[in-house]
N, C-alpha and C positions, 0 to 999 in steps of 0.2 A: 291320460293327463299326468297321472303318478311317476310315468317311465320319463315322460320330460321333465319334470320340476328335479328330476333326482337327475338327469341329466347335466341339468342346468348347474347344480348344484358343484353335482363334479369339476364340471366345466370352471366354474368360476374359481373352484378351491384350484383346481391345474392352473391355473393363469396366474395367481395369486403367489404360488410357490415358485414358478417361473420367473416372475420378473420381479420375485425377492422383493417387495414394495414395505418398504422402514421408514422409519421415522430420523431424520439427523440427529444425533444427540450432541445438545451443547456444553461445555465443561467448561468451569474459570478455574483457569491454570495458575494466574499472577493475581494478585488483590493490591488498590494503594497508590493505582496510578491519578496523577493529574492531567496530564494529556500524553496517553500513551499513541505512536505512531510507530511508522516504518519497520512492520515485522519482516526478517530476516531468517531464513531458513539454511543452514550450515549441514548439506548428510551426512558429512564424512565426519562432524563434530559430534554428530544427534543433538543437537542445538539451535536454540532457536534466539533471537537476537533482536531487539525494539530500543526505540527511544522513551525515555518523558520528558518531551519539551520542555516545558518549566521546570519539570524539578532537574533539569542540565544533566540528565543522566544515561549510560547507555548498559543495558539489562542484556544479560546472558542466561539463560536458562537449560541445563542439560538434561533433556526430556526422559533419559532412563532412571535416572538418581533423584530428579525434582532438586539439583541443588542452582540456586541464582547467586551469581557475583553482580557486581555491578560496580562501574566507571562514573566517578562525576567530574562534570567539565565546568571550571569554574569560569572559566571568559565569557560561556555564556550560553542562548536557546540551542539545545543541541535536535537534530530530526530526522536528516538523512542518514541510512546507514548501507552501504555497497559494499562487496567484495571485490579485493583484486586480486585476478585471477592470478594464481601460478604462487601464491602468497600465504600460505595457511595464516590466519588469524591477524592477516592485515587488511584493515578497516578502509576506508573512503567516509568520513563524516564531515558534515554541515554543524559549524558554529554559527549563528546570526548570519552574517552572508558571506561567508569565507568555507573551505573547504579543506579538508585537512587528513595527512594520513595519521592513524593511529595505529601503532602494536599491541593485540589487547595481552600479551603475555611481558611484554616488556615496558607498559605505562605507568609511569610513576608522576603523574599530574599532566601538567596544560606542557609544562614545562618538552613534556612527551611527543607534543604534538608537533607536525612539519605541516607548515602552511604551501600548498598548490596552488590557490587564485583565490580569487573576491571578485564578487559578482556587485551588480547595481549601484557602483559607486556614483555616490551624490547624491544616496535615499539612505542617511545612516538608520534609521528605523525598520526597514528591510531587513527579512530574514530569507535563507533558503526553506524549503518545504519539504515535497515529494519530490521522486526521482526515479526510473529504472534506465537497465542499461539494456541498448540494442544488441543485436546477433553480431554487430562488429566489434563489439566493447567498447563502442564510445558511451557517455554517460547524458542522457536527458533531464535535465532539471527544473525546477520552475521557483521563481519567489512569492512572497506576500508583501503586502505594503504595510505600512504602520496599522497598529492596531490596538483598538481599546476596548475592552469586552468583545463583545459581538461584533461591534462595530472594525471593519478593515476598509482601509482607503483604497478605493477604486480606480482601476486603470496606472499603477503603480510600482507594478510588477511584469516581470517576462519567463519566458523557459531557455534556456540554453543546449547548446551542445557541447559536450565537454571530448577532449580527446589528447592521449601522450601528443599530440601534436601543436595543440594548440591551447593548453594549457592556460597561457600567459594571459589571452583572450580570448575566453571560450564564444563558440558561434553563437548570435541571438536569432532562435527558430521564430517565437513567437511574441509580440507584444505591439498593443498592451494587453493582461489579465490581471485579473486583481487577485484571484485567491489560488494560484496554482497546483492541482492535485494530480489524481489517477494518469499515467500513462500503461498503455497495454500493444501491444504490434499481435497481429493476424498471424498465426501459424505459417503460412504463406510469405510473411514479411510485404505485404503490397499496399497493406494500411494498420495507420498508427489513430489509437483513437488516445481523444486527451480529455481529461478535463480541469477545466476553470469551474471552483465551486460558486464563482457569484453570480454564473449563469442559469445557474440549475438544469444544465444539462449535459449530455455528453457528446464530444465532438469527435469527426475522424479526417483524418486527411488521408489524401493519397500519397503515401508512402514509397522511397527509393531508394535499396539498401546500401547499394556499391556508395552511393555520394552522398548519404542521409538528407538526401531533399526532402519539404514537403511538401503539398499544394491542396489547392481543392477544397477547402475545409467547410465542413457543412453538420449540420445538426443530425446527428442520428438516433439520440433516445432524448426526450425531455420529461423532466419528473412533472410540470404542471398536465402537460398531455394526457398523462399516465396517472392523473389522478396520484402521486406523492407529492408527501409534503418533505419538509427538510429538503436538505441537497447532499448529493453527489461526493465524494470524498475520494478515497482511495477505490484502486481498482486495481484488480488482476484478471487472469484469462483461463479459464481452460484446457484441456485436451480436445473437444470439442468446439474450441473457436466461441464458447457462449464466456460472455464478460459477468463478473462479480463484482459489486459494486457497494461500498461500505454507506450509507446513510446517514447523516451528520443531522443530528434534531430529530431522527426519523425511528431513533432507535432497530434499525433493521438491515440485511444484506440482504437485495435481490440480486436476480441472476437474470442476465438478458439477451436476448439473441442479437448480435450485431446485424447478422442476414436480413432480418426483417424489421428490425426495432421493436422487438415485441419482449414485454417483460414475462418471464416465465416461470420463476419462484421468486417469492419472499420469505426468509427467514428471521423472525423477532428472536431478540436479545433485549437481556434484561438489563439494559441501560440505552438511556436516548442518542448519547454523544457517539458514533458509530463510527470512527477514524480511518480504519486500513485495514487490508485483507491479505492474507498472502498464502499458495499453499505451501505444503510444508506434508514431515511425514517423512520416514523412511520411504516411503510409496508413491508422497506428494497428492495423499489421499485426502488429508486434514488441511481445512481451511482454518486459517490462524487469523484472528479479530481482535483489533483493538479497537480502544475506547477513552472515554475523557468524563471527568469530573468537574473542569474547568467550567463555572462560573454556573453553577446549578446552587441555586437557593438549599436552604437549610432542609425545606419541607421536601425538597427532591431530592436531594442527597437519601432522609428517608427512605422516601419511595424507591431506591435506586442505590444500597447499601454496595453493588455492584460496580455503582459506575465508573471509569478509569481503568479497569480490568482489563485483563488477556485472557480472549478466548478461545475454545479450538472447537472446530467443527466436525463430526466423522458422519459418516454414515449421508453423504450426502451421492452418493451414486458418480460424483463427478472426483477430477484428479486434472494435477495440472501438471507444470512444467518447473524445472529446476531455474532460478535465477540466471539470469547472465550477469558474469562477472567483468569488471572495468580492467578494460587491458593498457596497463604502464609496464615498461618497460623496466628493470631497476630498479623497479618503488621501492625494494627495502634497502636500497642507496641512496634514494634521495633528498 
């Protein structure tokens, strides 16, 4: 009996150092935000790139030195933030519902800014939101509707497709949604999952890269199913095809299998407002988390001297994928 329990023992200590089983360690990297969004990952900068909506600003942070600059955009809610490709340090940003190149080395105010398109004309209370850009470089977007505290007006909103082509008026993929977030594509390119945060769930369609069609769209993970509360936010994807998913109310990032709809870690963060994900990292090893401040009582603020923050994740065993950059032609002639 002695020879097996010591056996076992072995056993279980061999397994243990084999599959290196850790803990993530969480780290707040930024303090101060009010609705921090749209983390931005730069390698060849060692940078890492976010919005604060409200406070109309766009944050640089150079991950070896810890030193932040930052842009503020006086016309107005600033959120989105893209790379164009072939462009070192030429931006793609979302004002309220217009889009706009910036040069973050050459901005000297609004003045700075070149206006591309406007979206949702006839809803001036519309703003842009989320966004990532597909394997073609066209640019996927989505809006929100007016909004006051918690409250955002329903069915008010769309997603577009943006592309050097069509510019003038970008394609409408989807509508109507009300609160536009998370878009992520299957390593494969063969589906694109989305989400609308007033659904409280996540959706995919069948995906068609050469002509950015999309069809089929159907429910693949629901937070009430799954026993969450809050909803759904930002989203990014893995090396692994499993989706990351930021929690808004929920204070947490789970990680979920598209394959199956099966939720398969949750990671808590110490603040409830849980915005956008993105990896990031020399290695694309570090999960980059924001967060929000925005409309938390006095007594939560408290409890939550954190929230609004940028966070970074390591040690989570998973790694992702480098952004795709929005391909214009000329952008810095334009």
């Amino acid at each position: 009996m002695a020879s097996i329990k010591c056996f076992l023992i072995v056993a279980l200590l061999s397994f243990c150092v084999e599959s290196k089983v850790s803990t993530p360690l969480i780290k707040n990297i930024h303090q101060g935000g009010v609705l921090s969004e749209s983390p931005l990952w730069v390698n060849e900068e060692g940078a890492l790139y976010w919005a604060d909506i409200l406070s109309q600003k766009i944050f640089r942070l150079e991950i070896d030195t810890g030193n932040v600059t930052s842009k503020y955009i006086g016309y107005g809610p600033v959120s989105l933030i893209i790379r164009v490709k072939d462009y070192p340090k030429l931006l793609l940003i979302s004002v309220r519902s217009e889009l706009y190149f910036l040069n973050w080395d050459n901005f000297e105010g609004d003045k700075s800014l070149r206006l591309l398109t406007a979206v949702d004309l006839g809803h001036p209370d519309n703003r842009c939101n989320d966004g990532k850009v597909d394997a073609k470089g066209r640019l996927w977007f989505g809006t929100i509707g007016k909004e006051s505290g918690s409250w955002h007006e329903k069915d008010a909103a769309s997603v577009y497709m943006l592309t050097e082509n069509n510019f003038k008026n970008p394609e409408i993929k989807i509508r109507p949604v009300s609160i536009s977030n998370g878009i992520a594509w299957s390593s494969d390119n063969k589906y694109m999952m989305y989400i609308d945060s007033s659904a409280r769930a996540i959706s995919v369609y069948d995906f068609d890269l050469e002509t950015g069609k999309i069809e089929n769209g159907r429910t693949l993970f629901s937070f009430p199913a799954n026993n969450l509360t809050g909803s759904p936010d930002g989203m990014t994807i893995d090396r692994d095809d499993n989706l990351w998913v930021a929690c808004f109310n929920d204070g947490k990032v789970i990680k979920v299998d598209p394959r199956a709809g099966k939720l398969l870690e949750q990671h808590r963060l110490p603040a409830t407002k849980i915005t956008s994900v993105m990896w990031g990292g020399y290695d694309y090893s570090t999960l980059y988390v924001t967060s929000a401040s925005k409309d938390l009582t006095g007594s939560e603020l408290a409890q939550q001297p954190e929230a609004g923050s940028v966070f970074a994740i390591t040690g989570t065993g998973s790694s992702g994928y480098p952004m795709n950059e929005f391909i214009f032609k000329d952008a810095d002639k334009y």
